[in-house]
C-alpha positions in Angstrom: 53.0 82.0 98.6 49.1 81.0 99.0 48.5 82.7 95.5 51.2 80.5 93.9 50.0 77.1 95.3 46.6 78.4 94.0 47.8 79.2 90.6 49.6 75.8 90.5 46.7 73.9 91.4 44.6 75.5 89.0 46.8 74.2 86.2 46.8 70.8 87.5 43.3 70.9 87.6 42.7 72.0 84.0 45.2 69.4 82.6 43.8 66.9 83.9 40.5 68.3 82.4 41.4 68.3 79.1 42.1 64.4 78.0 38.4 64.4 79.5 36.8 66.8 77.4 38.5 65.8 74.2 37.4 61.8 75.3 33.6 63.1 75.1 33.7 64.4 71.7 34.7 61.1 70.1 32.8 60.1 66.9 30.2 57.3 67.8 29.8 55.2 65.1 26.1 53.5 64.6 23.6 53.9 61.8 22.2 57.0 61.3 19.6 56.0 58.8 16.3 57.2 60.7 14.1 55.1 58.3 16.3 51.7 59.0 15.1 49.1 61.5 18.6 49.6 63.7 18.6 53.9 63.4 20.7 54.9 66.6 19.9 58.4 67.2 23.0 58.7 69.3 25.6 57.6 66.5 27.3 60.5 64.4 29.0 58.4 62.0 26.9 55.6 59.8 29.0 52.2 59.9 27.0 50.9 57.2 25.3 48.4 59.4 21.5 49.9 58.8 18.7 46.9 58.1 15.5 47.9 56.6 11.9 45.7 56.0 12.7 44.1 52.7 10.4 46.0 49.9 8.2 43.8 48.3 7.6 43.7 44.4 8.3 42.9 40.7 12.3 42.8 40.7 12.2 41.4 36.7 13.6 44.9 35.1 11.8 43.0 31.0 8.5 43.3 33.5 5.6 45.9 32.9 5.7 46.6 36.5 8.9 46.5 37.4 9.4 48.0 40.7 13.4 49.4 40.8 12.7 50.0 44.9 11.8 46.2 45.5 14.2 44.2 47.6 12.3 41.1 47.4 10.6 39.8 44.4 7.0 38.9 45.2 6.1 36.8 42.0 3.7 39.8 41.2 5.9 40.2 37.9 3.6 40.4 34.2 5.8 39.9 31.2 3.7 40.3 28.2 3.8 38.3 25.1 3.1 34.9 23.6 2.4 32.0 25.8 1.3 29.4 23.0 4.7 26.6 23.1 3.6 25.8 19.4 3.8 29.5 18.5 6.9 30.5 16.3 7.4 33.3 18.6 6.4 31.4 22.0 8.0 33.5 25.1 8.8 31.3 27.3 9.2 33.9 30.4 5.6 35.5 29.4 3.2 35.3 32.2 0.3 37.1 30.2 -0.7 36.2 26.5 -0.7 39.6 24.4 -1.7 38.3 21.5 0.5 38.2 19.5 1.5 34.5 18.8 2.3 33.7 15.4 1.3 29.7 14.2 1.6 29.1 10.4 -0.2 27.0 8.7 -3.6 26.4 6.0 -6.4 29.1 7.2 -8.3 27.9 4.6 -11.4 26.2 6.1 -12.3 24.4 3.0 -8.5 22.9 2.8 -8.2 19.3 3.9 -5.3 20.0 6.4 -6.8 23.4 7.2 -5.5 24.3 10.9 -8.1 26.5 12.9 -5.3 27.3 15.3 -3.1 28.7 12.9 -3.1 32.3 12.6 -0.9 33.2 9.6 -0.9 31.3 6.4 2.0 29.8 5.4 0.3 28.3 2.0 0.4 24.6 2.5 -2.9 24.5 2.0 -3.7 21.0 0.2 -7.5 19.8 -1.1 -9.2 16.4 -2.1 -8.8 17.3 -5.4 -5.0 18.3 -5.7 -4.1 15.3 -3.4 -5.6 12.5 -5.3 -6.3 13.6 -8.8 -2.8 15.3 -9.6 -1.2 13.8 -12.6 -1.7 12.7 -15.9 -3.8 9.8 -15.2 -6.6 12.0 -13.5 -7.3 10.2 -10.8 -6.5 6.5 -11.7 -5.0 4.1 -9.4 -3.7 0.3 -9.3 -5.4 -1.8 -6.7 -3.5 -4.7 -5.1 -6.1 -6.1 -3.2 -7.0 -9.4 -1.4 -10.1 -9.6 0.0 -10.0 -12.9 2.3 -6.8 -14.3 1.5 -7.8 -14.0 -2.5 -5.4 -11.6 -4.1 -6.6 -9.7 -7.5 -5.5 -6.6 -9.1 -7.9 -4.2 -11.0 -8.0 -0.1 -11.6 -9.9 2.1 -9.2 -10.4 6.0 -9.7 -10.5 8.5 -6.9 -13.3 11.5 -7.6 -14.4 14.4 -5.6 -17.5 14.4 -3.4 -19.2 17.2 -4.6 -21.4 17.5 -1.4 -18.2 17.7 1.2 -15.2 19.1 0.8 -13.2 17.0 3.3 -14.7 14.2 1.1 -14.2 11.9 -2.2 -15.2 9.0 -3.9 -13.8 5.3 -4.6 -15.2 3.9 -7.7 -14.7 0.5 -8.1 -13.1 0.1 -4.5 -14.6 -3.2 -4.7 -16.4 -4.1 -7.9 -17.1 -2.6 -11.0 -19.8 0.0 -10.3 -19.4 0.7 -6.6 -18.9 4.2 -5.7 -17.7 4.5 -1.8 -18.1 7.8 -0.4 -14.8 8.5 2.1 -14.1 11.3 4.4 -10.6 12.8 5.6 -10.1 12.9 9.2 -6.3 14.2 10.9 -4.7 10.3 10.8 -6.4 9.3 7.2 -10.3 8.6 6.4 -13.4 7.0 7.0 -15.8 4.9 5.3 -19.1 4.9 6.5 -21.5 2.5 6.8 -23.4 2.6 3.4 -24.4 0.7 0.3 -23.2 0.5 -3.4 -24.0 -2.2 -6.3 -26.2 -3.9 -3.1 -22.7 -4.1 -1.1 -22.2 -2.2 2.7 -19.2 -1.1 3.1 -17.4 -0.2 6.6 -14.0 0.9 6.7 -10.7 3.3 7.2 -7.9 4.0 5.5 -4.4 5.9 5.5 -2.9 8.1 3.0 0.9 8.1 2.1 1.4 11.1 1.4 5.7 10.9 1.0 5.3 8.3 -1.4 5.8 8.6 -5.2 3.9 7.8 -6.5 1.2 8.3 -4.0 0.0 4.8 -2.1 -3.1 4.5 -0.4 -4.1 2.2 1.9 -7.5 0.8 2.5 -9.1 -1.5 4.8 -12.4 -2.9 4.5 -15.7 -4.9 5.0 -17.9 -5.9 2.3 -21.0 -7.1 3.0 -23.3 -9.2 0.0 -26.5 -11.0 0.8 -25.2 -11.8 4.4 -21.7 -12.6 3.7 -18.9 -10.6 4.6 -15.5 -10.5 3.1 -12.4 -9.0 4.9 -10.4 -6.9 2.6 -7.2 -5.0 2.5 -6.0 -2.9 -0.3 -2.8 -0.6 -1.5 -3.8 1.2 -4.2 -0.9 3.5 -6.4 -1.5 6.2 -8.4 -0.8 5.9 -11.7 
């Protein structure tokens, strides 16, 4: 009988064993991730909840030294290419110039609109020469001038200056027998202060160059044994 009760509480025993034993081997979920910032080393099964130290770096894939491990962009990024806005091929996202920019325009130094910036010519190249003395009347315009509220009209002719290439020559801006030496500049040109015929001249003037025929327009002082006029002219080419 002893044996029996034995035996029976044996079983009991080992039943109630069992739910215990399987309880302890239930998955524990955690990360498992030993490099992450949260690694539990008692999980078996990763829940997906592992943090890491962001990774610091170029995260622009166009960059040189793109970084395919960054988690954080670092503003380290170098995109190559042109980083002149007047450029034809200006790259806007370029952090370092290459080089390469591309600006059209006249390379020819001697040109009146030469452009020391541009790097490609684009042959707009113009010159004293083909600006004012183009035509069949070589270099002849019509002068509408008044000179101290005293309108008169006479022919004036527009030469090279042999000794400057951004330069020319009025004859007759004023008179009969006054040459004026003039020189181009980026809005129009100069006159300097000198003397012709016993007459100092001082002045500027503008050139139209969309007109046609061409205008130009001058403005003036002329100075004659201590009297000075005030004179405004639009000469056309004829």
């Amino acid at each position: 009988m002893k044996n029996v009760l034995t035996t029976s509480y044996f079983f009991l025993a080992l039943l109630l064993t069992i739910p215990f034993m399987t309880s302890c081997n239930k998955d524990v979920e955690g990360c498992t991730d030993s490099t992450a910032n949260n690694y539990d080393a008692d999980a078996d099964t990763n829940d997906g909840s592992c943090t890491y130290d962001a990774v610091m770096g170029c995260t622009n894939a166009d960059a040189s030294n793109y970084n395919a491990e960054a988690t954080e962009d670092d503003g380290s990024c170098i995109i190559e290419g042109c980083t002149d806005a007047a450029a034809n091929n200006y790259n806007a996202e370029a952090t370092q110039d290459d080089g390469s920019c591309i600006i059209e325009g006249c390379t020819e130094a001697d040109a009146s609109n030469y452009n020391p910036d541009a790097t490609q010519d684009d042959g707009s190249c113009s010159y004293v020469s083909q600006l004012f003395n183009e035509g069949t009347t070589n270099g002849i315009y019509e002068m509408d001038a008044t000179c101290d509220g005293t309108p008169s009209t006479y022919a004036m002719i527009i030469t090279e200056d042999a000794t400057n290439n951004m330069g020319f020559t009025l004859v007759n801006l004023h008179i009969n027998g006054t040459m004026v030496n003039a020189t181009l500049t980026d809005t129009g040109f100069d006159i300097a202060n000198q003397t012709s015929a016993n007459i100092t001249f001082v002045g500027s003037g503008t050139i139209d160059e969309a007109s046609s025929p061409l205008k130009v327009n001058i403005t003036y002082t002329a100075t004659l044994d201590g009297t000075t006029q005030q004179c405004t002219v639009v000469a056309t080419k004829q």
